[in-house]
C-alpha positions in Angstrom: 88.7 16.1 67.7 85.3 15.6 68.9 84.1 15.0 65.3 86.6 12.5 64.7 85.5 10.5 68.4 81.8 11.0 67.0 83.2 8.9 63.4 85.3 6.1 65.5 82.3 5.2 67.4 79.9 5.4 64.9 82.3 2.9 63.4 82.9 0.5 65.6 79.0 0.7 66.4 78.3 -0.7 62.5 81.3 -3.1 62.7 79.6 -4.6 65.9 76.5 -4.7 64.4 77.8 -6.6 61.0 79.8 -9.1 63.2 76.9 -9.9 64.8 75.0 -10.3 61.4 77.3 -12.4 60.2 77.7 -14.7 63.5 73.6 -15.2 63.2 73.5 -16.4 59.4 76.3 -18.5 60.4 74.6 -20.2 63.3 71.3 -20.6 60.9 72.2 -23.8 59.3 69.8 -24.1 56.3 69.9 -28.1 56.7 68.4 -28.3 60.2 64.9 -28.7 60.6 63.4 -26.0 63.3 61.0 -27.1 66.1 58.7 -25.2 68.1 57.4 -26.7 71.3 53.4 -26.4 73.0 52.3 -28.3 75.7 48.3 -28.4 76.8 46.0 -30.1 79.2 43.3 -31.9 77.5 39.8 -33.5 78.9 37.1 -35.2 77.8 35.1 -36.1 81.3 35.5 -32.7 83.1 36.2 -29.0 82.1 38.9 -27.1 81.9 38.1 -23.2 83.3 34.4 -23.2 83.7 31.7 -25.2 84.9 29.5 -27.0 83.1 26.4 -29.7 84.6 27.5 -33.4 85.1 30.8 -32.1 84.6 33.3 -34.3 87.0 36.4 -32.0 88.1 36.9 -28.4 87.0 40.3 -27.5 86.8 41.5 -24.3 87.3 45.4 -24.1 86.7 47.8 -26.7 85.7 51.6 -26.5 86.1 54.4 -28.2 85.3 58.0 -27.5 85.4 59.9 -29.0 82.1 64.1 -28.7 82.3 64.7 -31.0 79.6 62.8 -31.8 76.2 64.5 -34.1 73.8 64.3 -36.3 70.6 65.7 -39.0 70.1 66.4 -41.5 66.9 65.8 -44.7 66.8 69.9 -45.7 66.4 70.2 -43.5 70.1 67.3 -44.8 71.8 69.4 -48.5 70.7 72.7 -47.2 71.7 71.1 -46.0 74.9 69.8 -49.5 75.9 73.1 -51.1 75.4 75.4 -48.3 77.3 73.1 -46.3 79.3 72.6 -42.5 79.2 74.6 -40.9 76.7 76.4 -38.2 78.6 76.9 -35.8 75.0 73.6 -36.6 73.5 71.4 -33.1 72.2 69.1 -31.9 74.2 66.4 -29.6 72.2 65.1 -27.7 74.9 67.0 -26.9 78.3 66.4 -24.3 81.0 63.8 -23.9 83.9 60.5 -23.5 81.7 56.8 -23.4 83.9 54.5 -24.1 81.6 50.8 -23.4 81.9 49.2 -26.2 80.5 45.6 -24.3 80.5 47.0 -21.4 78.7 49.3 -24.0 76.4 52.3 -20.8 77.4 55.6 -21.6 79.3 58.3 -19.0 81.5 60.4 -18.0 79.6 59.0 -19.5 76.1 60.5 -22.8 74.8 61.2 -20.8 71.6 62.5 -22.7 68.4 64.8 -25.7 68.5 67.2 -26.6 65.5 68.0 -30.5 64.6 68.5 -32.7 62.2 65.6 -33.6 59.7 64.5 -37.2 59.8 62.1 -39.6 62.0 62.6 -39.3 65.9 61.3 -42.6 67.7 60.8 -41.0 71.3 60.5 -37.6 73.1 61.8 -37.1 76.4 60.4 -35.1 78.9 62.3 -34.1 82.0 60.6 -32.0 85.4 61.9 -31.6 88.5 60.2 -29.7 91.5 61.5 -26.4 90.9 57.1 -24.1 90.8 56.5 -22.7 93.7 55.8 -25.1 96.8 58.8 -27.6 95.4 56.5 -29.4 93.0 57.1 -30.4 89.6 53.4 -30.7 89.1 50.9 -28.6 90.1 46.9 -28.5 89.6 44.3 -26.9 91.5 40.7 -28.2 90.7 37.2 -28.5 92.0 34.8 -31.2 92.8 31.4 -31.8 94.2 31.6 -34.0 97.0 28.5 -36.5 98.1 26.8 -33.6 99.2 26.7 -31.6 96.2 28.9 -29.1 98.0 31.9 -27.5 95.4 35.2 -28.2 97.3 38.5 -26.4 95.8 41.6 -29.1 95.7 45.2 -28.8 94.8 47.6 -31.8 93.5 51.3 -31.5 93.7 53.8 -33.9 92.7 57.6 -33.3 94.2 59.7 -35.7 92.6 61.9 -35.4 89.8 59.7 -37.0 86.5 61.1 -38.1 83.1 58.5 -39.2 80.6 59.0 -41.1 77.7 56.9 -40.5 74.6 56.9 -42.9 71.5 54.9 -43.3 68.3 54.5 -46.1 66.5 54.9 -44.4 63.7 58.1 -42.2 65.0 58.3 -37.9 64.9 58.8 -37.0 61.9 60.9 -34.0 61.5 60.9 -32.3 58.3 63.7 -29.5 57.1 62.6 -26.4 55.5 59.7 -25.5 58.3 58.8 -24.6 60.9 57.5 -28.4 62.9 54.9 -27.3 65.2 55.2 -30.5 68.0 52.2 -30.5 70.5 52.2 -32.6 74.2 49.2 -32.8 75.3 48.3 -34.0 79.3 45.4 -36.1 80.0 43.7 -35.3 82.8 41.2 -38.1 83.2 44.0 -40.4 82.4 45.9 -38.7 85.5 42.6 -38.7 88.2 41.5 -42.1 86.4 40.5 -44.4 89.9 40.9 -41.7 92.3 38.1 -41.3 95.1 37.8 -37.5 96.1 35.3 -38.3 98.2 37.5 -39.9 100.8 39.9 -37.2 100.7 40.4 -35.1 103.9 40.1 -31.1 104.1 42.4 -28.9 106.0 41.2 -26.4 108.0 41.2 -24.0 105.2 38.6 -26.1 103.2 40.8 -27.1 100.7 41.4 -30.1 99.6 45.5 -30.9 99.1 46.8 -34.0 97.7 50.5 -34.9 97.8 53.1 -36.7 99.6 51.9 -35.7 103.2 48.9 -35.0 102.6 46.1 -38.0 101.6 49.4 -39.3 100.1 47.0 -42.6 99.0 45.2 -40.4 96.5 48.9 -39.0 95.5 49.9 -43.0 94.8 46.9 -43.3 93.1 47.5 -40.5 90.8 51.2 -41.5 90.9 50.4 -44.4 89.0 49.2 -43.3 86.3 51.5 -41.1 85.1 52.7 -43.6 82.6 49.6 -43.4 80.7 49.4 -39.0 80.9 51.5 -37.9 77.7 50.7 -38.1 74.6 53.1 -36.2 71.7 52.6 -35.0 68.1 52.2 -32.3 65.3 50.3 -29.9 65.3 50.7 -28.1 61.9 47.1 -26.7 61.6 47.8 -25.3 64.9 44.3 -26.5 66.5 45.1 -27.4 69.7 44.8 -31.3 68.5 47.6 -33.7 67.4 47.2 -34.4 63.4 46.1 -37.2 62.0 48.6 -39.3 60.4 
């Protein structure tokens, strides 16, 4: 009797594991295109994990939290315009992902999106405040003030962001690979006309910009967020967005 148990379950066991075979090759459509996802922090003024002589800001971490990445065609971004938010419309990648922008790694991974091959117009970038402190953005830096002393600041954005990324050129999605898309931030873009010199300390030393806190740095920095994001592949897998 035991013997026969021992054969049932066995069974059952390889059934399982064929079903689920079978339900995997099924959801692999060969004629979707497959996306992976990398987001960095790039500078050209200051340095990123080190310091260096002349070097403006040093920054030590950078943070944000993505819920929504999406592509969109040129026929949606249209539709969009003419009836507003498309309540059914794909998203490619949805969760609660941190992403470590120095590291170019995200909690849990963005992993690898399937849609359909063709030219995309625009990525969409959602983040809401969700990294620890309620931000959506968070960077910790350093800086030497007008008396050559290094001071340690932190940036923190708390609302709820949505970027939009367009090439002229569209995102071309091509089936049969794997597309390697890369966003990249700009962090001179994002400190571009901000005086750290006038920011206030607490009492810890540390320098904290946000909305309580020198909150006219924060609209500073605030306004530039349109100009931040830049999106593109990276095939080579060099950090840098291809040429076209």
């Amino acid at each position: 009797m035991m013997k026969e148990m021992k054969k049932i379950s066995v069974y059952v066991f390889l059934l399982a594991i064929g079903m689920l075979i079978q339900s995997c090759s099924e959801d692999s459509d060969p004629n979707l295109a497959q996306v992976s996802l990398d987001m960095k922090a790039e500078t050209t003024e200051s340095t990123i994990n080190g310091r260096q002589i002349n070097s403006e800001l040093v920054f030590n971490e950078v943070l944000v939290g993505v819920t929504e990445v999406e592509f969109e065609t040129f026929e949606e971004d249209e539709l969009e315009d003419i009836e507003g938010e498309v309540e059914d419309e794909d998203v490619e990648f949805e969760g609660q992902f941190v992403a470590d922008l120095i590291n170019g790694t995200s909690t849990p991974d963005f992993g690898m999106a399937s849609l359909s091959p063709g030219t995309y117009e625009e990525l969409e970038i959602e983040m809401e405040p969700f990294l620890d402190g309620g931000f959506s953005i968070f960077i910790s830096f350093e800086f030497v003030n007008n008396n050559d002393e290094v001071i340690t600041a932190e940036y923190g954005n708390s609302d709820e962001l949505e970027f939009e990324i367009e090439n002229e050129n569209g995102f071309i999605i091509d089936a049969g690979t794997t597309n390697q898309m890369l966003v990249l931030l700009n962090l001179d873009a994002l400190f571009a006309g901000v005086d750290l010199n006038s920011a206030e300390s607490d009492n810890d030393g540390v320098v904290r910009i946000n909305n309580t806190s020198n909150s006219d740095l924060a609209a500073t920095i605030s306004s530039n967020l349109d100009q931040i994001l830049e999106a593109g592949e990276d095939d080579d897998d060099d950090g840098d967005i291809d040429d076209d």
